[in-house]
Every structure is written in structure tokens, then in C-alpha cells.
C-alpha positions as CSV (number, residue, x, y, z in Angstrom):
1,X,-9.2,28.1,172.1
2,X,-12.4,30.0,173.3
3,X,-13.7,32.5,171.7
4,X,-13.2,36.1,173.8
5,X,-16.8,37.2,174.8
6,X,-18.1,40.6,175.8
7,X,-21.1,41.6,178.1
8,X,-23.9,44.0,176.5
9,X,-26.6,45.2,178.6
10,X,-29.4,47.4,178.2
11,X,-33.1,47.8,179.3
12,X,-36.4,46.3,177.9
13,X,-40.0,46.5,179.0
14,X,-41.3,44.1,181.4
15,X,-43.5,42.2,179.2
16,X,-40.9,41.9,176.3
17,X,-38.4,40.5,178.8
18,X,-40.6,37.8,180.1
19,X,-42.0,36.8,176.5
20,X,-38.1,36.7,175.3
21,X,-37.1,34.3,179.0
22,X,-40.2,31.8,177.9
23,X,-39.8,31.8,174.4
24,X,-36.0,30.4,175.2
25,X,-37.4,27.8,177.8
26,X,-39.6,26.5,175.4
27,X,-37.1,26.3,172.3
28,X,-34.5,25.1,175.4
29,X,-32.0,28.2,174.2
30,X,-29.9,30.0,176.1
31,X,-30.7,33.7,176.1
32,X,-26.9,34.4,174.9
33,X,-27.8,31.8,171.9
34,X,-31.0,33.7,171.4
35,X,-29.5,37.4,171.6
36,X,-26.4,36.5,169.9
37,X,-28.8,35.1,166.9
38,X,-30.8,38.3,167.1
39,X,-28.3,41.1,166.6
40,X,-26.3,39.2,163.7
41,X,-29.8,39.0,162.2
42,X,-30.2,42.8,162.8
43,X,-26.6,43.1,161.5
44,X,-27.1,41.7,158.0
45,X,-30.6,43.7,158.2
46,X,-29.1,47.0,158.8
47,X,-25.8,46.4,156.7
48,X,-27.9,45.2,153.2
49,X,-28.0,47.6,150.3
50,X,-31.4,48.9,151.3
51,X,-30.0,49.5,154.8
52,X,-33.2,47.5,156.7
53,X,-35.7,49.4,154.5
């Protein structure tokens, strides 16, 4: 069975956007792959002892 997925949305600045779209092309990942890597890595960031700090 599939795992259930959610959208999230939200806004970034132009340049960040279009650095984050070719930095995907060129490691051929999907921009879900890439954002779903990103917040579990700010996850374990933010949830450590130190709380990111």
C-alpha cells in the first residue's frame, strides 16, 4: 500500500526557488525527494537536545 501524502505550500524568494529547481535537475531529484529530505533534516535539527543551537 501507498503511503498517504499531504501537500505543503508556502512562498520563497525568486532566486532561492530557481537555485533549489536547478540544483534538483542536476542531482536528477524530484523536488518532493528534495523537500521531503530537507524538513526531516530540519526535523532532527530542531528536535536534538540543543534544539538546532
Amino acid at each position: 500500500m501507498a503511503e498517504e501524502t499531504r501537500e505543503v505550500r508556502g512562498r520563497l524568494p525568486k532566486d532561492l526557488k530557481i537555485a533549489f529547481e536547478i540544483a534538483c535537475a542536476r542531482l536528477e531529484l524530484t523536488q518532493t525527494a528534495a523537500l521531503e529530505e530537507a524538513i526531516r533534516d530540519w526535523l532532527k535539527k530542531k528536535e536534538s537536545p540543543t534544539g538546532g543551537k
